[in-house]
C-alpha positions, 0 to 999 in steps of 0.5 A, spaced: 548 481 482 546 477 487 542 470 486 535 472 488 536 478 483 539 473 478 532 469 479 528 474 480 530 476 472 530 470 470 523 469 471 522 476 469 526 478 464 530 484 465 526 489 463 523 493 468 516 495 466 516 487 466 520 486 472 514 491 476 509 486 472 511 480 475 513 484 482 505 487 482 503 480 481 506 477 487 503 483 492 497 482 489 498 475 490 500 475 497 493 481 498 489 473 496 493 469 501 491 474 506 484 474 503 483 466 503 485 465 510 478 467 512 476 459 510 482 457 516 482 463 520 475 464 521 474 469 527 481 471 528 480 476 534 481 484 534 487 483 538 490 478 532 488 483 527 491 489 530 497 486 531 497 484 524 496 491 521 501 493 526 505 489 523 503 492 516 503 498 518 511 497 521 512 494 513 509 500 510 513 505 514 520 503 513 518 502 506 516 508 505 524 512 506 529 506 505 525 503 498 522 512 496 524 517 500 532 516 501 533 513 494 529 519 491 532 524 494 540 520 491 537 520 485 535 527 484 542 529 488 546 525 482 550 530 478 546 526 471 539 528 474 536 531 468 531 537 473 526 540 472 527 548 472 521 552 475 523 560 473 530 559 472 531 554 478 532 547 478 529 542 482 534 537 485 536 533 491 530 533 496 526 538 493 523 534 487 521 528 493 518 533 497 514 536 492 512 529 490 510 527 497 506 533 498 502 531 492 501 524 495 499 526 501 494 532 498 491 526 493 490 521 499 488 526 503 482 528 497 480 522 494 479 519 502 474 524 503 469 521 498 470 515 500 468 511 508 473 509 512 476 502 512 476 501 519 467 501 520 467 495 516 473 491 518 470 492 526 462 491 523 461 498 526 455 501 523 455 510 521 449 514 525 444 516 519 447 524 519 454 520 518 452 516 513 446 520 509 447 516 503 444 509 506 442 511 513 434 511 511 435 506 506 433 498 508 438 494 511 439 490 505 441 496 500 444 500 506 448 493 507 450 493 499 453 501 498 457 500 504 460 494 501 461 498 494 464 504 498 469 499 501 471 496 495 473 504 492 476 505 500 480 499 500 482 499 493 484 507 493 488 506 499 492 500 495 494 504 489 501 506 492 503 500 494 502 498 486 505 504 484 511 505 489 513 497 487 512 499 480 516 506 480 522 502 484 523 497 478 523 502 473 528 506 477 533 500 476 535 499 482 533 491 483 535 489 490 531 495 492 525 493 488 525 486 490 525 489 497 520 493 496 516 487 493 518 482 499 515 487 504 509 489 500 507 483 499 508 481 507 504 487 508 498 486 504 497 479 508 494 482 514 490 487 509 487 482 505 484 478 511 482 484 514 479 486 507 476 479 508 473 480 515 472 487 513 466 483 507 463 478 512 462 484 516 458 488 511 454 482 511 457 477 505 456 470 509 459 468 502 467 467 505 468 465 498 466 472 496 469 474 501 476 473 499 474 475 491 474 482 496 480 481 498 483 480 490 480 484 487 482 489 492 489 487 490 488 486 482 489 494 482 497 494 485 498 490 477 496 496 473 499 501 477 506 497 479 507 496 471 504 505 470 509 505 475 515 503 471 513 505 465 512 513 466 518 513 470 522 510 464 519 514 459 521 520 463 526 518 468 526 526 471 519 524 474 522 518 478 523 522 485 517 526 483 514 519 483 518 516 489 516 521 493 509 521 491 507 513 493 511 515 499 506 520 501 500 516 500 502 510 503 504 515 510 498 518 509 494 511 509 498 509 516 498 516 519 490 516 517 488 509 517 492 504 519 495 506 526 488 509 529 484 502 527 490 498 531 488 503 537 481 504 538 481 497 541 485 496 548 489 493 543 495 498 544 502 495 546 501 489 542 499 494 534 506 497 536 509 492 537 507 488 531 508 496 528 516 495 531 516 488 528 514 491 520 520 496 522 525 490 522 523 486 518 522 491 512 530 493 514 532 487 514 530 486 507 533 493 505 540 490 507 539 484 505 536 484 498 539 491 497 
């Protein structure tokens, strides 16, 4: 056991629904870090912020094979996997993985479409009445307020894997993973919890306090969902790679869908895949090192 490991239990202990707690405390305590930089930080300019998110983005990418995918598919390939058999054929090795991430994406794909995209608020952009229905011929101050709730669901919904893939890596046993995992989730929601912040100011809270009350509340969803996380997987460790491949596909479909267009519809294009490039970097160092 390595020594960040070795502290790492000691502080959380060793069992691994308690390990994802305190892992979903860190990410959601990084999300407010990001929040807060609103008070210091207080007009960050489009290209910083797309540099940021690329960065994220990058994280989230990396992150998503070396901490879900190829651990995944490992453990549904060892000869002690328990599969599930699905008309007298067992799923194992890539399939279980495959299925999982199927299901992720198809989730996000479904539950994104009943809420708007984070991107009109994170650039103060406003939807065209036959766009957005639902506001465009209310006043300004109730127009101003559903899209804020709706923007807290998008931001929520597209926080949720990140809170279960950290949870499903402690419950699956593997610490150094798990611990990378965290580190470079909870680097990524720093760039998201300002942009969550900015995203608030944008929709019309000239409170920045409240701004950053966004930003956690944004993030408080990753501690529930990270301690799910291990604890399903524990209580039915059949369902691991089916998990891993799940937060996998929700968090490609996030980058795929959200992240990555956000960061190139401002002339911003080279310096987001660079900071892309950066998230790869840095997430695989941290697989190496901490692993």
């Amino acid at each position: 056991m390595t020594t960040v490991e070795s502290l790492f239990v000691a502080i959380a202990g060793e069992n691994p629904v308690m390990q994802a707690f305190v892992g979903g405390l860190v990410i959601a305590g990084l999300n407010l870090v990001g929040a807060a930089l609103v008070f210091v930080w207080r007009n960050p300019s489009e290209r910083s912020l797309d540099t940021a998110l690329g960065f994220a983005a990058g994280v989230m990418l990396a992150a998503s094979f070396t901490s879900l995918i190829l651990p995944g598919i490992d453990f549904a390939s060892e000869a002690a996997y328990n599969p599930v058999t699905l008309g007298g054929v067992e799923l194992v090795g890539i399939v279980p993985v495959l299925v999982g991430l199927i299901a992720g994406t198809l989730f996000l794909d479904r539950a994104d479409a009943l809420v708007p995209h984070a991107h009109y608020l994170v650039t103060g952009e406003r939807r065209t009445d036959a766009a957005n229905p639902d506001t465009g011929g209310l006043p300004d101050v109730d127009a101003r307020i559903a899209s804020v709730v709706l923007f807290v669901l998008a931001i929520t919904l597209h926080n949720m894997p990140e809170g279960l893939a950290v949870g499903v890596g402690f419950g699956s046993g593997d610490l150094g993973g798990a611990i990378a995992l965290m580190v470079a989730i909870g680097l990524q929601n720093i760039p998201e919890g300002l942009a969550v912040s900015i995203a608030a100011l944008n929709a019309g809270l000239d409170s920045r306090w409240y701004a950053a009350v966004a930003g956690l509340r944004a993030g408080v969803v990753e501690i529930p969902l990270a301690v799910f996380g291990a604890f399903a997987v524990q209580i039915a460790s059949p369902l691991l790679p089916y998990a891993m491949g799940f937060a996998a596909g929700a968090m490609l479909f996030v980058i795929s869908d959200e992240i990555i267009p956000e960061t190139h519809t401002h002339g911003n294009e080279r310096v987001a895949t660079l900071g892309t490039m950066a998230g790869i970097i840095v997430m695989l160092t941290l697989d190496v090192v901490l692993a």
